[in-house]
N, C-alpha and C positions, 0 to 999 in steps of 0.2 A: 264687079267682082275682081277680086285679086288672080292673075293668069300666071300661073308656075311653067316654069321653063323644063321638061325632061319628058319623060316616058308618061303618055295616056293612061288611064286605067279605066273609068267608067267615065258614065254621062256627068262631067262635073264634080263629081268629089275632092280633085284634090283642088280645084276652085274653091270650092263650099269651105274644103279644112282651110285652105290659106286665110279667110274671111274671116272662122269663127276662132282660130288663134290669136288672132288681131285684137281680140276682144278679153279685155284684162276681167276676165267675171272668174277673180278669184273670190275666195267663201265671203272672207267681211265688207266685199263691194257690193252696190247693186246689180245683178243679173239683165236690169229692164234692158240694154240698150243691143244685148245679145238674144233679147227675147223681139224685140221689135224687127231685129232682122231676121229670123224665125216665121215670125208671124209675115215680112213680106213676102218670103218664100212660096207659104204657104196661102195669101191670098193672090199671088201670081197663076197658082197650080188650079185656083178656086175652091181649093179647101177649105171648109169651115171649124173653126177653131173658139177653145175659150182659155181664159187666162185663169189662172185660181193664182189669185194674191198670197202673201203673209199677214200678218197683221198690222207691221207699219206701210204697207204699199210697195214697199223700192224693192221686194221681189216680187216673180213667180214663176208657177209650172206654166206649162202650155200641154193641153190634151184637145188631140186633134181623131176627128173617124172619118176615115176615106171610105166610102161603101154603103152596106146596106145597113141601119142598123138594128134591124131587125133580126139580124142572123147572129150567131157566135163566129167572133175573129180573132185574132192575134196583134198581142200589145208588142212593140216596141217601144222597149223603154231605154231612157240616159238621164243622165246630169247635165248641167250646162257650167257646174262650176269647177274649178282648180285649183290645186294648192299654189301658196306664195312662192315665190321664187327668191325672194332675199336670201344672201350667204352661199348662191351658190352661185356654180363657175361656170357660167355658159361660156360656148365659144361661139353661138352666132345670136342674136338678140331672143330670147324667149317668147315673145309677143309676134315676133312676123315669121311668119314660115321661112324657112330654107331649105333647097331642096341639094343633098348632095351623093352621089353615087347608089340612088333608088330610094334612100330614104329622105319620109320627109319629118324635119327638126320642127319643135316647138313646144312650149308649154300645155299639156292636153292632147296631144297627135296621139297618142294611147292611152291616156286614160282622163276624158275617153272620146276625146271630138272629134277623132275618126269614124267612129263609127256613128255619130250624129248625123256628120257628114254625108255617110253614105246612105242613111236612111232620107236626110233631105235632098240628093239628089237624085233619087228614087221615087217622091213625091209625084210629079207629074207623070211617072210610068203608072204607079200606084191608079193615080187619079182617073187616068185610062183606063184601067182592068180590073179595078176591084170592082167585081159585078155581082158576084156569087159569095162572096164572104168578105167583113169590112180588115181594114187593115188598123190599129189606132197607133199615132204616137204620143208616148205620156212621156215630157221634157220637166225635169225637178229639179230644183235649187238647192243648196246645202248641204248636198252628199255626202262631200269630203269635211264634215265638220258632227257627223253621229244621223247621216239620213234623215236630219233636221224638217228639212222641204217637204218628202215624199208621203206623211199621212194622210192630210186632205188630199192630196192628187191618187195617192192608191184610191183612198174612200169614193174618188169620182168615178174613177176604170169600175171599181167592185159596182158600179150604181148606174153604170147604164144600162140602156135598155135590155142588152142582153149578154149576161157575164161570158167575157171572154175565153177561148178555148185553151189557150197560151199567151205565154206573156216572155217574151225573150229580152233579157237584162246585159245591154252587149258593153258589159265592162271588159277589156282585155284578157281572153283564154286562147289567144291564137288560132279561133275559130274552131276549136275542141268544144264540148258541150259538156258542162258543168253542171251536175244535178242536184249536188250538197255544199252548204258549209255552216261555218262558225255563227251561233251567236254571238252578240258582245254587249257588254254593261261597262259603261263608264262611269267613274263621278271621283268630284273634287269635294277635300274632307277639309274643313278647318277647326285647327283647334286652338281656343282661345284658354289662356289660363291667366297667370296673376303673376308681374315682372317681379324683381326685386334684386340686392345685393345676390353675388355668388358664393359669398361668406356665410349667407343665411339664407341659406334654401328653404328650411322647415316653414321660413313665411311664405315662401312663392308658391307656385304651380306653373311646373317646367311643361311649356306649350311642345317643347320638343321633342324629351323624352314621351310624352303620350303618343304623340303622331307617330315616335319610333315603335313603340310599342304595338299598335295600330298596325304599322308597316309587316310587324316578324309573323303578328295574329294571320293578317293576309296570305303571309309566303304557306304559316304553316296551311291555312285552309288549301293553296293550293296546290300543296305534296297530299294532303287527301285525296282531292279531286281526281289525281291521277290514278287512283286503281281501276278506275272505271277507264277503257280504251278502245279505239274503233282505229286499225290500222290504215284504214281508207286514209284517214287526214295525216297531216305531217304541220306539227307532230299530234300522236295519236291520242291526245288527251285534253279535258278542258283546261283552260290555264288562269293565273292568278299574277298580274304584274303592276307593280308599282315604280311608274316614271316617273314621277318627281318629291320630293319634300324638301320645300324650302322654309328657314324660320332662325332664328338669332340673329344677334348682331356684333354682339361685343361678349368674349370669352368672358369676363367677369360681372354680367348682367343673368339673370333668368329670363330665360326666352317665354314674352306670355302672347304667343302668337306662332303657329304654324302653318300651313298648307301643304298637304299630301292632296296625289292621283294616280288614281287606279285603276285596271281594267279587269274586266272576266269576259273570258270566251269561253263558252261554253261548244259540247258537241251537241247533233243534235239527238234530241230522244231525253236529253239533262232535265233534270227539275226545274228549271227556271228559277222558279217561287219559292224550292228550298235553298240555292243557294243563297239568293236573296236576303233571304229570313237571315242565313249565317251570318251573311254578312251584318245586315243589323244587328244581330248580337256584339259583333266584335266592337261596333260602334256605338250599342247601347254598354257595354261592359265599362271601355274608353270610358264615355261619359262620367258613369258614377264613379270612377278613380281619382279622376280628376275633380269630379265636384268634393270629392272628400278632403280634398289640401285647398279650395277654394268654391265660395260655395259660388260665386257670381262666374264660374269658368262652365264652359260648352263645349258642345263637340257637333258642329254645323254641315251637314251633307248636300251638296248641290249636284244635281244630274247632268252629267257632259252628254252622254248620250246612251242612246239604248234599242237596239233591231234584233229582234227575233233568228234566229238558224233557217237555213235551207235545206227540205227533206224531199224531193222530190225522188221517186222511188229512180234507181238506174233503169228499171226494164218496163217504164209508164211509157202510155202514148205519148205524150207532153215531149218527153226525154226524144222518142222515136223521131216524131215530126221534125223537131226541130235538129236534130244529125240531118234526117233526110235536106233538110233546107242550106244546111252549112255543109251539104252533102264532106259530112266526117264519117269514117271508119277507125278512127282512133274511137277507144271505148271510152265511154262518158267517167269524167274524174270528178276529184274532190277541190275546192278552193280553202287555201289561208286566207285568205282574205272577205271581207264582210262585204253586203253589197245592199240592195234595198230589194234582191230577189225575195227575202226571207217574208218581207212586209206584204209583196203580192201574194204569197203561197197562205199566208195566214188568213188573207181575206179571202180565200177558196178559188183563188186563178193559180190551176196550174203553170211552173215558172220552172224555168232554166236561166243560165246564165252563158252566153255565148259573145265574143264582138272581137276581132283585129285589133292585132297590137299584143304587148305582154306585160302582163303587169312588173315585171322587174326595171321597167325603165318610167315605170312611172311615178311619180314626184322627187325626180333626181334632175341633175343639169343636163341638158342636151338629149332631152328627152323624144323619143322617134318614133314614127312607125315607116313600115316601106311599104313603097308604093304596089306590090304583090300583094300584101294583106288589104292593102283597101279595094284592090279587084278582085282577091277572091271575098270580100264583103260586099261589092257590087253583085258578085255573081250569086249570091243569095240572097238579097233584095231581089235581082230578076225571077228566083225561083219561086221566091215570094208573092210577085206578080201571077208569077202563072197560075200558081196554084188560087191566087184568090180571084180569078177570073173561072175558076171550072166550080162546078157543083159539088162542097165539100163532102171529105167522107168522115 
């Protein structure tokens, strides 16, 4: 294991972080070689463990139960993967830890392999005292690319022998407890229409103007959306955004090809299924416009991704336990940001979202967490221990 030179914090964590930064498992690599060191860990501790693959092999999750598992315990959940690092401007190598006045640098140290970290070097305490209630970790692939990885691995957690009581989701909250956030819908739209001179439009079908068209339908859906508001979130509305449209070439050609992408976050408590529906209108409307100047033109929808909202009530036991664990008295808040909490909550495991680190430094250059937050996440692993050694209540 990789040995950091500075201030202690737990049994081994910022070992484990320096190890699993090392490990280039950003989204379009394979995971296996970050998962194999995982899995040594955890046949070290004598933990038993299973992999759930993808479908071509070169990833997976790892879902592991320390304990009984006969009883209701608590999930720890993470990712194992990272965003790329191209184009930006680190100043010490992205991939190997550095450790400089408490904090420690690297691609992932917050979001989110610190707090993987601290759950695997908590393992062998786990392995000791989970007597009374199991502990499980369920590790997913493709996070950072629409929660890709986490359906089969939730579907496995929802499906053991006995549904879990909590499931704590430790993406970066600075160890605040998180009880709500955002849905989100993504997808890429293409539209193909019929090129031609810029002299004679009436023959083409402008692939561009439709997609723009497409783009204004969108905005206007999402100034509707906003009269419904929940101030808890910032900002306090679902939202409607369009980051990209790309398409033409040449100023005096008809562009007969475009590609738009778009997002919706939704709050929760939203129709899900009626925005949905709206949206297909705009995109079934598109279509017949455009087939009208060309009958062989389309309007092609591809799913980039798609995770449910997080509703877990502020003042649930779920919510309680898990402050008492992160022992927080800051009152439980709302996240911007999406996570794979939403997907547990839906298959009936109560879920929060708690872990070290902040999400503002994460997928930026010189990316940190300090070495404070990874011991006060050791010291709720330890709470964690103790509690799953007494007879739950």
């Amino acid at each position: 294991m990789t040995r950091l030179e500075g201030k202690e914090t737990s049994p081994d964590i910022t070992a484990i972080l320096g190890d699993l930064i090392a490990f280039e498992s950003v989204s379009h690599r394979s995971n296996l070689d970050i998962v194999d060191y995982i899995g040594a860990l955890l046949r070290k501790a004598g933990v038993p463990y299973r992999l759930i693959p993808n479908a071509a092999g070169d990833k997976a999750s790892i879902l592991a139960t320390i304990g009984p598992v006969e009883r209701p315990g608590i999930v720890l959940s993470a990712h194992t993967d990272v965003v790329p690092v191209e184009g930006q401007d680190w100043s010490s190598p992205p991939f190997a830890a550095t450790l400089r006045d408490g904090r420690l640098y690297g691609r992932g140290s917050s979001d989110m392999k610190g707090f993987v970290a601290s759950v695997l070097a908590y393992v062998p305490v786990f392995a000791a005292s989970a007597r009374a209630m199991p502990v499980h970790l369920a590790l997913s692939y493709d996070e950072e690319i629409g929660c890709a990885g986490a359906p089969d691995l939730v579907a496995a957690v929802a499906a053991l022998p006995m549904r879990p009581s909590l499931c704590i989701v430790g993406e970066p909250t600075g160890m605040r407890v998180a009880y709500a956030h955002k849905g989100k819908l993504a997808r890429r739209v293409t539209v193909l229409g019929r090129g031609g001179h810029s002299a004679l439009p009436h023959r083409a079908a402008n692939a561009v103007e439709a997609a723009a068209a497409i783009a204004c339908d969108l905005a206007a859906l999402g100034a509707e959306l906003r009269v419904v508001s929940n101030e808890a979130f910032d900002p306090p509305w679902s939202s409607v955004h369009v980051g990209s449209l790309h398409g033409g070439g040449a100023l005096n050609l008809v562009p007969d090809r475009a590609v738009l992408e778009f997002e919706v976050r939704t709050l929760p408590g939203t129709d899900a299924a009626d925005v949905i529906a709206r949206i297909d209108a705009i995109l079934q409307r598109a279509r017949r416009r455009i087939r009208e100047q060309a009958a062989e033109a389309d309007v092609r929808v591809e799913e980039i991704s798609a995770y449910p909202s997080l509703d877990t009530p502020a003042d649930s036991a779920a919510v309680g336990a898990a402050r008492e664990l992160a022992a927080s008295d800051a009152p439980p808040l709302t996240l911007a940001f999406g996570t794979e909490a939403g997907l547990y909550a839906e298959a009936g495991i109560p879920t929060v979202v708690c872990g070290p680190g902040d999400i503002s430094r994460a997928h930026k250059a010189d990316e940190w967490i300090g070495l404070d937050e990874l011991a006060a996440a050791g010291r709720m692993m330890q709470r964690l221990a103790d509690r799953a050694s007494q007879v739950p209540q």
